[in-house]
C-alpha positions in Angstrom: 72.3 20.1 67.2 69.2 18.5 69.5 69.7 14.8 69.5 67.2 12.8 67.7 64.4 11.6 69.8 62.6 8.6 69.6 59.6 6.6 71.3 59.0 3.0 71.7 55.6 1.1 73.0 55.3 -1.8 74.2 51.9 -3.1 74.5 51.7 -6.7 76.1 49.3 -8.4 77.6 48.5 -7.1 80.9 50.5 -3.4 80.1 51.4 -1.1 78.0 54.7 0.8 78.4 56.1 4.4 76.7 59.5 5.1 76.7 60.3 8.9 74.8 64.3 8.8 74.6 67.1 10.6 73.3 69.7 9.1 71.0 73.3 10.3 71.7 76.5 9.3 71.4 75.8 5.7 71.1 73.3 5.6 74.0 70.2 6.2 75.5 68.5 8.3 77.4 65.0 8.1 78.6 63.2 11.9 79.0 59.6 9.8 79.9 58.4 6.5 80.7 54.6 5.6 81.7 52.8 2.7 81.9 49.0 2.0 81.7 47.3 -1.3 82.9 44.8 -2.2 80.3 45.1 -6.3 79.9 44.3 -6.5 75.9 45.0 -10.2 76.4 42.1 -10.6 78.9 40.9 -14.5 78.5 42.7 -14.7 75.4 44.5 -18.1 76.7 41.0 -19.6 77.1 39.0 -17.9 74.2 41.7 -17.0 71.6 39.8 -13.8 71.1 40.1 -10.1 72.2 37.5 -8.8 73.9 35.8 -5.2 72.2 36.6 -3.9 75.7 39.6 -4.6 75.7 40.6 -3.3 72.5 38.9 -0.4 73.1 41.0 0.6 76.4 44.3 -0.4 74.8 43.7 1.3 71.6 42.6 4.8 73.9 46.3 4.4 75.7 48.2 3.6 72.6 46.5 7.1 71.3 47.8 8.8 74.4 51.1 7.7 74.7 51.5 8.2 70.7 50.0 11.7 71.8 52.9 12.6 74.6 55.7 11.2 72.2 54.8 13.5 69.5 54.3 16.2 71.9 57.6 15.3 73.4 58.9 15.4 69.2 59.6 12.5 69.2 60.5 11.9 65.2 59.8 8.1 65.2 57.4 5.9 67.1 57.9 2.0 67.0 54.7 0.0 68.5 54.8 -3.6 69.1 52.3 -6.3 70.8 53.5 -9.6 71.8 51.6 -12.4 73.3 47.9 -11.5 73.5 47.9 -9.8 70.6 49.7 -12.6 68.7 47.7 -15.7 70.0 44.1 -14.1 69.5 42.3 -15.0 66.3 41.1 -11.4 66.2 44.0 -9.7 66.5 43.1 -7.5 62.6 40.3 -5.9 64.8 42.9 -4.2 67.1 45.7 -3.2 64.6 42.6 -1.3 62.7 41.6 0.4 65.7 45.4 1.6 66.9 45.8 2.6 63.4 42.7 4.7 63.6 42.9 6.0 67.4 47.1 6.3 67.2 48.1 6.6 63.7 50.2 4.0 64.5 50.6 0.4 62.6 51.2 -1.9 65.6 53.9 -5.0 64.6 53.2 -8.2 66.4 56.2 -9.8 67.2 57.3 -13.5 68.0 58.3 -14.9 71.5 61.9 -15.5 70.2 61.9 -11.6 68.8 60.5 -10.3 71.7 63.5 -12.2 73.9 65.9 -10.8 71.8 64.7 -7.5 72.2 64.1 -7.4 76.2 67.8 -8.8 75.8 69.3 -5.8 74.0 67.0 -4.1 75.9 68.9 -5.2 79.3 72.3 -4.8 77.7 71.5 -0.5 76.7 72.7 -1.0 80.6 76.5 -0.4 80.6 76.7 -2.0 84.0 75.1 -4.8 82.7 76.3 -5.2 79.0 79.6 -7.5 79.3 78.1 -9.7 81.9 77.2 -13.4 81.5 73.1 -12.3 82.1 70.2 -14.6 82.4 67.2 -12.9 81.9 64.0 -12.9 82.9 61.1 -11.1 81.6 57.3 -12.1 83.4 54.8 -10.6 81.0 50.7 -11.3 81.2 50.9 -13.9 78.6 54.5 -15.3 78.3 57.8 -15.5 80.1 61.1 -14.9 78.7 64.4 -16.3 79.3 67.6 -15.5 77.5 71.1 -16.9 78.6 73.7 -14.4 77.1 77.1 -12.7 77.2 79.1 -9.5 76.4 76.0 -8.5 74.5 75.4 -11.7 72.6 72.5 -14.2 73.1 73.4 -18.0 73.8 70.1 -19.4 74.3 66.6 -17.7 74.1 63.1 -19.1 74.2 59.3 -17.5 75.3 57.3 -20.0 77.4 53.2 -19.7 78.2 54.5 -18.8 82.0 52.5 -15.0 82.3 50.8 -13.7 85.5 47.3 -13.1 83.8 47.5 -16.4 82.3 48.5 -18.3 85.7 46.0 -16.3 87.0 43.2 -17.2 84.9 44.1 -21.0 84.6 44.9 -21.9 88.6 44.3 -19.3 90.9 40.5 -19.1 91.6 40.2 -18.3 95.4 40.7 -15.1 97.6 42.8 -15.4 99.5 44.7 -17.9 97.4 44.9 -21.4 98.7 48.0 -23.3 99.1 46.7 -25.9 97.3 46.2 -23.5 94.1 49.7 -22.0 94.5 51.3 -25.7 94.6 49.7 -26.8 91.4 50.9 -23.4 89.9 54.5 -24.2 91.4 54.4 -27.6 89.8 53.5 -26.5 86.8 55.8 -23.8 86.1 58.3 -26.3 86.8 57.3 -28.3 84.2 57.4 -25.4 81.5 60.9 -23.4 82.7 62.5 -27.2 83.4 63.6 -27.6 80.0 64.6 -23.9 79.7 66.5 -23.8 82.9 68.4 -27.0 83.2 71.1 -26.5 80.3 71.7 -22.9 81.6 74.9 -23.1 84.1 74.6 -20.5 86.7 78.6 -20.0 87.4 79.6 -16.2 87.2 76.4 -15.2 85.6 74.1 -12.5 86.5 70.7 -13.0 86.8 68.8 -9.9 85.8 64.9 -9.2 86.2 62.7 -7.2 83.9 58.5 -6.7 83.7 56.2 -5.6 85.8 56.1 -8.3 88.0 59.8 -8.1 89.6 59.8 -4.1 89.3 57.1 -4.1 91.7 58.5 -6.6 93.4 61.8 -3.8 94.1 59.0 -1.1 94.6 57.2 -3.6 97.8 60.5 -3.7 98.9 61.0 -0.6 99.8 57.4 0.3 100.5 57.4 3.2 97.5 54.6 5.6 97.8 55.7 6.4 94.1 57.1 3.9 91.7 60.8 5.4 90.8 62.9 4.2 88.3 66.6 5.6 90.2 65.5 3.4 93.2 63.9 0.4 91.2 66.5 -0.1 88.5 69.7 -2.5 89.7 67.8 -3.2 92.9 68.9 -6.4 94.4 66.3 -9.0 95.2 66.8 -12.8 96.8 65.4 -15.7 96.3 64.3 -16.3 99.8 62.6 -12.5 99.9 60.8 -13.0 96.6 59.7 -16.3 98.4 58.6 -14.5 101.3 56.7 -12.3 99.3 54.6 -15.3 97.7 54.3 -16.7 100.9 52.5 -13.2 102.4 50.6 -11.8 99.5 49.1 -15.6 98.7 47.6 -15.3 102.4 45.9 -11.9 102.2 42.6 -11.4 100.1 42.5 -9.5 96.9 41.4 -6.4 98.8 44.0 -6.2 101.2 46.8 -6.7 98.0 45.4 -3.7 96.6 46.4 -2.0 99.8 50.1 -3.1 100.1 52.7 0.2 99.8 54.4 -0.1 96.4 51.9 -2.6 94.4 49.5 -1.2 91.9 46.1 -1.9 93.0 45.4 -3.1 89.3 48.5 -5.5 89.3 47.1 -6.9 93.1 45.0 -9.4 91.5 48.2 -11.1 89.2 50.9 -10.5 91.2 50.7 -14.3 93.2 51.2 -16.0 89.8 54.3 -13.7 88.4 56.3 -13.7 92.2 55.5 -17.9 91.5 57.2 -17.8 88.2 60.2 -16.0 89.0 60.7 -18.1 92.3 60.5 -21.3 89.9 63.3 -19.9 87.5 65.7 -19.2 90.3 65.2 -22.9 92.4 65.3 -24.4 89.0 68.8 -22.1 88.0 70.1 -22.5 91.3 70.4 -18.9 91.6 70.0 -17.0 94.7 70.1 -13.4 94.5 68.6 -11.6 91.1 69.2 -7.8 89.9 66.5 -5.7 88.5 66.2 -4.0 85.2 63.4 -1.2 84.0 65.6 -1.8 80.5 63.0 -4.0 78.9 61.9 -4.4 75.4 61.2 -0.5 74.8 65.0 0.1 75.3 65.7 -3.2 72.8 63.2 -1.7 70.3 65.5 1.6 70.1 68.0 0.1 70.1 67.4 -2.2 67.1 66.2 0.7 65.1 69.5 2.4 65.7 71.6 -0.5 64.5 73.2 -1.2 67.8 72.5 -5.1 67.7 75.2 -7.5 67.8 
């Protein structure tokens, strides 16, 4: 008997993620993954709207990947949106056209449910599962940090901490000027503060998910092609995501789009998410952090499969 096959999307606000898996024997197995930049939450911090072009592009992916997961038989297909979709005062106008391009009815979930789910997500990891985790998730809107253990969540909450956001709010010139990045620092600060402080980092694992810190693994190691075998469980430090910052902040927007391993379309946001996840590990105390491709796709399955604690 052929396992049953499922899909999840993610669409968030700078990306949106596909992941066609395989349901067996209490686990998961992905068959295909893709990812498509299309930034449905474009100015949404500022103008509480979404743009037509925006929803336009995003709807055309959702339609594709809903395309290659049926074409892959998949027998379900979850969609969620998190915080563009859930902050713009327009957000009816989307759902109508992903229910007319996709034949899909798109659920817009909460910060805290979207932490819980990028949590389970991380823990469909059996390396990972029984750990004491803090996780990280830098999306385009929000960040996400859940403290947990053997699978359980101790502490969870979505701060307004996401790359495009940063972006649009404090990082205005090319190259980016230290004076920018420091108010961005300081700021950040303020917001993971609270989040951080009553989280104790003896003998937990701090894990990475999002685009931000899998690119981050893929920069690295100067990938050609981004690989999930040599990006997932990758170990990054403090001091090299710092370095990092340090370089891409000094080179111009063009030169970013040329660096081995970074999207040219994630060139223009990647400053602001390699700020926040600097931020969370000073603030934690934290010096080394593992990386995760598990995200909220994997979380999504696995909530429909009844796997959650």
């Amino acid at each position: 008997m052929e396992p049953l096959r499922l899909a999840a999307i993610d669409i968030g606000t700078n990306t949106i993620k596909l992941l066609v898996a395989a349901v067996e024997r209490g686990a998961l197995t992905a068959l295909h993954e893709d990812s498509r930049t299309t930034r449905l939450g474009e100015g949404v911090a500022k103008t509480k709207r979404l743009t037509g072009e925006a929803i336009e592009r995003t709807a055309a992916g959702v339609a594709a990947f809903a395309g290659k997961a049926r074409e892959l038989g998949a027998e379900k297909i979850l969609a969620v949106a998190t915080s563009g979709a859930r902050e713009a005062k327009n957000t009816g106008q989307f759902l109508a056209r992903t229910r007319e391009t996709a034949g899909l009815d798109v659920e817009i979930i909460s910060g805290e449910r979207e932490a819980e789910l990028i949590f389970a997500g991380v823990c469909t990891d059996a390396g990972l599962r029984n750990q004491r985790l803090l996780v990280m998730d830098v999306g385009g809107g929000s960040a996400e940090v859940i403290a947990g253990h053997n699978g359980r969540i101790e502490r969870r909450a979505s701060v307004p901490a996401g790359a495009v956001r940063l972006t649009e709010r404090f990082l205005h010139g090319d190259p980016v000027p230290l004076n920018e990045l420091d108010t961005l620092l300081q700021h950040g600060r303020e917001l993971l503060r609270p989040e951080l402080a009553q989280c104790s980092p003896d003998r937990r694992v701090m894990v990475g998910t999002g685009g931000t810190v899998t690119t981050a693994a893929a920069m690295d190691q100067s990938l050609a092609q981004f690989s999930v075998e040599k990006v997932n469980r990758y170990p990054l430090t403090r001091q090299r995501l710092a370095e990092m910052l340090d370089r891409l902040r000094a080179l111009t927007l063009a030169e970013r789009q040329r660096v081995p391993g970074l999207p040219p379309k994630r060139a223009d946001i990647i400053v602001a998410g390699l700020a926040v996840y600097v931020v969370a590990m000073e603030l934690a105390g934290i010096d080394e952090l593992t990386v995760s491709t598990r995200g909220l796709r994997f979380g999504l399955l696995a909530e429909t499969c009844g796997w959650l604690k």
